[in-house]
N, C-alpha and C positions, 0 to 999 in steps of 0.2 A: 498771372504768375510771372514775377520778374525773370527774364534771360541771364544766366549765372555768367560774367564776364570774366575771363582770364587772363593773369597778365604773366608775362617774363616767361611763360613755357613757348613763346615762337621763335625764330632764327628772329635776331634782331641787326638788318644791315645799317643802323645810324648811329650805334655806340659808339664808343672809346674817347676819352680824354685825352687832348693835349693843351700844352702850358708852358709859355719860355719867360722868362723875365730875365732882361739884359740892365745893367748897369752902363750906360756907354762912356761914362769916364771911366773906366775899369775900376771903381773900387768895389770891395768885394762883402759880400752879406752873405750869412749862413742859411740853411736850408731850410728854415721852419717857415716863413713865407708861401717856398712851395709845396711844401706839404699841405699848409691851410689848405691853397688853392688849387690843388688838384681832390683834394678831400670834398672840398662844396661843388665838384660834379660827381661823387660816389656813383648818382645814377646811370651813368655813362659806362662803367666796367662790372663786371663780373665776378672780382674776388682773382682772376684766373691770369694777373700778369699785368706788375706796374713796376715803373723805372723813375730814372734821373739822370741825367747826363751835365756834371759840373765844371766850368773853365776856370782856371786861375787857383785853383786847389794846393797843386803841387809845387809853391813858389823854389823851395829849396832845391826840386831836381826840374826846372822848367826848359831843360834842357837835354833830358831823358826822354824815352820812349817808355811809358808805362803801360805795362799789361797788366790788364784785371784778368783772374783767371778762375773758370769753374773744373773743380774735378770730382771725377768719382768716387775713384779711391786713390791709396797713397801710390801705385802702382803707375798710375798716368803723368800722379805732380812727380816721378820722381824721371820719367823718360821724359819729358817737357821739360825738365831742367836741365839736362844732361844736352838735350837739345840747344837752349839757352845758352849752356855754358860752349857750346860749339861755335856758337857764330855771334854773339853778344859777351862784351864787358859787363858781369853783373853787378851794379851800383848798391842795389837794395833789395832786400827779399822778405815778405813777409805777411804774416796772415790778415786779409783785410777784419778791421774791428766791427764787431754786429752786437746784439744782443738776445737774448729771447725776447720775441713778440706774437702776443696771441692772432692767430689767422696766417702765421709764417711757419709752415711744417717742411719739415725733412730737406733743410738745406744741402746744397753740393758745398764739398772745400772751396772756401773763396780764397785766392791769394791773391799779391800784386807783386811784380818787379820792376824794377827801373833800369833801362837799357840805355847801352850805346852800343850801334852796330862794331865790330871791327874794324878799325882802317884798315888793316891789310884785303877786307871784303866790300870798301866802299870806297868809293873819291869825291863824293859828292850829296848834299844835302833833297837832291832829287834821287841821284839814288839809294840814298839810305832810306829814303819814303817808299822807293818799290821794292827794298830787300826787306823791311818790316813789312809790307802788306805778305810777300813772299812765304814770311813765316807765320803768319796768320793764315794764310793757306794751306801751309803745309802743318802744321798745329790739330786744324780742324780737322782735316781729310784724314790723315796717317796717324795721329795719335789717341789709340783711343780711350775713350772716358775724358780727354781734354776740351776744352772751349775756350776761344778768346773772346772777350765778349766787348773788351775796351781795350787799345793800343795807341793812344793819344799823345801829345805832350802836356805835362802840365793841366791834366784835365781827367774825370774819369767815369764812368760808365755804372751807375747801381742798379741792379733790378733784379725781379724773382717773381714767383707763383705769389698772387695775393694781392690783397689792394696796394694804391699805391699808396698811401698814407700807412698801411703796416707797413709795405717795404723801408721806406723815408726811416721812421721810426728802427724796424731791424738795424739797418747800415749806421745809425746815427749820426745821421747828417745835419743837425744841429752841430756838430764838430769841427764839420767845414767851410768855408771860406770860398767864395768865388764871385766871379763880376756877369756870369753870364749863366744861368739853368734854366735846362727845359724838365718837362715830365710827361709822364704817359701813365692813364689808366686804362685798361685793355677789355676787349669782352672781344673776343678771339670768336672768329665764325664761320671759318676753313680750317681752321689748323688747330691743334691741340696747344692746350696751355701746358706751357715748360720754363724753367730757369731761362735755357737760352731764349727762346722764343717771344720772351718779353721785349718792349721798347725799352729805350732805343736801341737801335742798331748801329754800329760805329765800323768805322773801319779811320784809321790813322786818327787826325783831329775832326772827320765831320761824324756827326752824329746825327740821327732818323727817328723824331715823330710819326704817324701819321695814323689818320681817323680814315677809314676806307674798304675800299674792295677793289683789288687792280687786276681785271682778269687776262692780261696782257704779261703774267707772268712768264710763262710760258713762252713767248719770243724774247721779253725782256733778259730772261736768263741765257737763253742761246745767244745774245749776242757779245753780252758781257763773257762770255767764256772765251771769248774769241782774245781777250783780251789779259788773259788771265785771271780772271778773277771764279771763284771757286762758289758756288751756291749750295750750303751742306743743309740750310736750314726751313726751305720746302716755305717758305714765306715769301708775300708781296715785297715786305719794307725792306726786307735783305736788296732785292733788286732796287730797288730806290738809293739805299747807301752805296753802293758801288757805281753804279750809274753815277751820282753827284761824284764821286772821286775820278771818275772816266772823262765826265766833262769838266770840270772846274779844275782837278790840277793836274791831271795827264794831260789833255788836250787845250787846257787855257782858255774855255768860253767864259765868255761874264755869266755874271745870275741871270742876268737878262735874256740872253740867249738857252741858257740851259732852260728858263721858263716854257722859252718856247717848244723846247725837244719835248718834256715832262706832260708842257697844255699845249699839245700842237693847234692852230685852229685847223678849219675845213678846207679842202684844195679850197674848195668854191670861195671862202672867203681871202685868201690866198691869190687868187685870180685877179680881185675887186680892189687888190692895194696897190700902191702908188708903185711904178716900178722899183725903184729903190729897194723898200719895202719887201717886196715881191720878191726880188731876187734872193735877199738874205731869206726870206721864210722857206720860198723855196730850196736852197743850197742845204739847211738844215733838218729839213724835212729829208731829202733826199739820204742825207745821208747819215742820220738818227731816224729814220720812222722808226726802228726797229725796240727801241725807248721811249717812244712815244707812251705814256702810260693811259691807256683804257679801261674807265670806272672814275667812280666820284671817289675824290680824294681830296684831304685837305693836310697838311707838310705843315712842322716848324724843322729846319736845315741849319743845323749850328757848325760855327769849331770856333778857333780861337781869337777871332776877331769879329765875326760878324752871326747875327740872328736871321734869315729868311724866312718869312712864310710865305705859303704857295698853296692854291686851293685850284681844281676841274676848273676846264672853261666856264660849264654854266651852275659851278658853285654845289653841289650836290652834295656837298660837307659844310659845315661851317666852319668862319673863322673871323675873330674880331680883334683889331689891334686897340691898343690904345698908349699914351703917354703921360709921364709926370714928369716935369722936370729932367732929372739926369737918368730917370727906369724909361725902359722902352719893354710894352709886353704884346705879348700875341697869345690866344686863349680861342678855345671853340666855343665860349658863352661869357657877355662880358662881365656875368656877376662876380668870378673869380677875381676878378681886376680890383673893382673895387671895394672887398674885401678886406686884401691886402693889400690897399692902398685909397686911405679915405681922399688925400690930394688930389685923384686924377682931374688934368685937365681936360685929357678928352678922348674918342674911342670914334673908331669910321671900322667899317666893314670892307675890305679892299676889294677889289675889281677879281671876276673869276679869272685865271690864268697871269694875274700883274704881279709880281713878286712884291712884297714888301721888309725890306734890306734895313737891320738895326747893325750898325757897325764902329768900332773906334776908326779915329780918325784925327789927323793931327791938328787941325781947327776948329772950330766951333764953328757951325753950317746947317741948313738942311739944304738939299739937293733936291730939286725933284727933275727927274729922269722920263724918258718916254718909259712907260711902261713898268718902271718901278716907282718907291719913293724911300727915300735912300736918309736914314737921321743919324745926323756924324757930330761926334763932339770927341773933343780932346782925351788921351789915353795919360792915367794917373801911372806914375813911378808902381805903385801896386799890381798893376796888371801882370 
């Protein structure tokens, strides 16, 4: 008598879909690409939380602060406005366009507006980036029935309960326009599937992939509080978005170094580098353990110039980049690649802990970097 085998009723730690496809001269391509390509890992999520996060979308206010925003009821969008109109010039207001789509039940109000802080509340284009993260703190925490879910420039945040190929489809993103999108299909294994709780995670222009288990929540979050930043949503990737905003444009580390805070190696291996080496690993170590992220993870890290992905030191996620000409993609299986792109010329699997950096740039180059490998080519007037 054959043994009756079971499948999809265990905790499953190796799902979730991610998927970026960058343009690196900035011209811009609509969303059906990603949708294909997050659709041919289906097996990857669970129905229970897919997204997109698209750069170069919003050319006409590319100099706005766009909130995408989830509410409950009219009661929440109407003190979140009132909020808005306190400390932002409001450009533009209005309901993001969706449709019905089968497997996409009981949506929140989606809206968006387009901001400019106050000048009489700002002097500066650093601080106007920490008086909008400010209100996205104070948004989440003290309003209730509100969510920020995107507050980007010129770029915007979709997702919700369901596959990701129904969300795509919902938001209709065949309407948009942009030179750089990631996606996510989710199969959630801590946390409840929710509107908010779907990938990505954004906070100002970067935005959070990630296929994983990061059980270093728990300090990761206490440290970033230190710092302002506010953790409403009892998720890994949350601490992963703020963290990359902590290092990269608070504190001004390269990608490179942020690698190292994210995939620390081992004192032991730390001990065995070249002093130079040693000193930097050490100095960062010392004073990031605290973000050090513990668990197999694999990251695609966007905003408005550049694509990163980043996987565990010893790879415990996957991730595969590959190239065509002027796309540049990174994907957790490389069938998606060549799917939606019969041209590829080629695909490598990067190093565990080595960032690999798709970015504009104003010549035509590739770089390759210790520790990253960096593909830069010229940025088109459309960007």
């Amino acid at each position: 008598m054959l043994r009756e085998v079971r499948f999809r009723d265990d905790k499953d730690f190796s799902g979730c879909s991610i998927f970026g496809m960058m343009n690196v001269r900035g011209e811009r391509f609509n969303g059906e690409p990603m949708i294909t390509a997050i659709a041919n890992m289906k097996e990857r999520s669970n129905g229970l939380g897919g997204g997109f996060a698209a750069y170069g979308i919003y050319p006409q206010y590319a100099e706005l602060y766009c909130f995408h925003m989830m509410y409950d009821d009219r009661g929440a969008r109407e003190e979140t406005e009132e909020f808005f109109k306190s400390r932002f010039d409001v450009e533009g207001a209005e309901v993001i366009p969706t449709r019905p789509c089968e497997g996409v039940d009981d949506p929140p109000l989606l809206w968006r507006y387009f901001l400019r802080p106050r000048e009489s509340l700002v002097c500066s284009e650093r601080e106007a980036d920490d008086f909008v993260v400010q209100a996205v703190m104070h948004i989440n925490v003290r309003i209730e029935g509100a969510f920020v879910f995107s507050s980007g420039k010129n770029m915007g945040v979709f997702k919700g309960v369901g596959f990701p190929e129904d969300i795509g489809r919902f938001f209709r993103l065949e309407d948009y326009e942009g030179y750089t999108w990631v996606a996510h299909g989710r199969f959630p294994t801590n946390t409840q599937g929710w509107w908010g709780g779907a990938h990505p995670f954004n906070i100002l222009d970067w935005s959070v992939v990630h296929n994983g288990e990061i059980s270093s929540y728990g300090i990761n979050r206490r440290y970033l509080e230190m710092f302002g930043y506010i953790c409403t949503l009892h998720t890994d990737t949350e601490v992963i978005a703020y963290g990359v905003d902590l290092l990269l444009r608070k504190h001004g580390l390269t990608v490179e170094d942020m690698a190292r805070v994210f995939a620390a190696p081992l004192w032991t291996e730390i001990d065995r580098m070249p002093p130079r080496e040693r000193e930097v690993h050490t100095a960062l170590r010392q004073t990031y353990g605290s973000l050090l992220l513990n668990g197999p993870f694999s990251i695609i890290i966007s905003n408005r110039s550049q694509m990163i992905g980043l996987t565990d030191r010893i790879r415990l996620r996957p991730l595969v980049a590959g190239r065509s000409g002027e796309f540049m993609y990174i994907s957790s299986e490389e069938a998606p690649i060549h799917l939606v792109d019969d041209g590829l010329q080629e695909t490598w699997i990067p190093q565990g802990g080595e960032p690999i950096i798709a970015e504009l740039a104003e010549k035509m180059e590739e770089i390759e970097t210790k520790g990253a490998e960096v593909i830069s080519l010229p940025a088109s007037d459309s960007a």
